[in-house]
N, C-alpha and C positions, 0 to 999 in steps of 0.2 A: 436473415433475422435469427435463424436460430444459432448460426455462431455468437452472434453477439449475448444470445441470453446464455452461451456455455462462458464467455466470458465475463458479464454480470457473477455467475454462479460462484467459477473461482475464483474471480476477485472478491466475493462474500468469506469464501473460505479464509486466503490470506487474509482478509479485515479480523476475522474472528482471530485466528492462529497467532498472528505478531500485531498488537498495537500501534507499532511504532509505526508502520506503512500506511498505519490512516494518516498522518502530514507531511510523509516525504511520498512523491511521485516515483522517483525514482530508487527507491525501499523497494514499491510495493512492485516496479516493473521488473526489478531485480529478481525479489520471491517467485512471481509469475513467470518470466522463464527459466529460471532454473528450476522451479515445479515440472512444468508442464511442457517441460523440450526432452530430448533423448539425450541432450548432452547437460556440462556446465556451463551456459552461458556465463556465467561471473567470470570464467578463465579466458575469454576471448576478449579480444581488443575490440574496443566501441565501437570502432571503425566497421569491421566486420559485422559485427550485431546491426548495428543502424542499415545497411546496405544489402544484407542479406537475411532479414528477416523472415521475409518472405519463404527464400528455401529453407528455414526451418522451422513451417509449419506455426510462425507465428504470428499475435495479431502487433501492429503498430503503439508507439510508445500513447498515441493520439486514443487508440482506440481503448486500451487501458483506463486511462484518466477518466475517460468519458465515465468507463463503465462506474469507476469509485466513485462518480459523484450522482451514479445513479444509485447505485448501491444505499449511498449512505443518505442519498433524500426518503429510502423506504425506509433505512433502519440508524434513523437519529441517533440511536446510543452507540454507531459504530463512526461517527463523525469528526470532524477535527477542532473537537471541543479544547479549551483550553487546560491545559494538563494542572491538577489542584494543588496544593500546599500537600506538602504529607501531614495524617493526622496526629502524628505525634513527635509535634514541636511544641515545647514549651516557652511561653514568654510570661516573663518576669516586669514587672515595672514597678519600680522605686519612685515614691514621689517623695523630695527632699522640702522642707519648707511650708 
């Protein structure tokens, strides 16, 4: 239990740090270990990563996910809301007639 609440934790962290990993899974499993391992996961083959997580001290791509959507049921404004129009679009409309 208390692995999983260090990894609620940092996945809080990530949520906050990059946006972008609140909709992509695998964004956010990316930031996560390459955070939080001794090496670059990003430079290893998936093959590798998937297969030998375990020996580097990390949790599963399963256990991740879980934790972002416990994360983001406590902290709704870190959710995979739908991303808004930017506010400074103008629109014009001509009516002819």
């Amino acid at each position: 239990m208390n692995q999983s609440k260090t990894v609620e934790n940092r996945v809080l962290e990530i949520l906050k740090d990059c946006p972008r990993s609140r909709y992509d899974d695998m964004l956010l499993i990316l930031h996560y270990y390459n955070r939080y391992s001794y090496m670059r996961v990003g430079e290893l083959p998936l093959e590798d990563i998937v297969f030998n997580y375990k020996l580097y001290g990390l949790p599963c791509f399963e256990t991740i996910r879980r934790a972002r959507q416990r994360v983001q049921s406590v902290f709704p404004e870190l959710s995979r809301n739908p991303q808004q129009k930017p506010q400074d679009c103008i629109s014009v409309v001509i009516n002819i007639g």
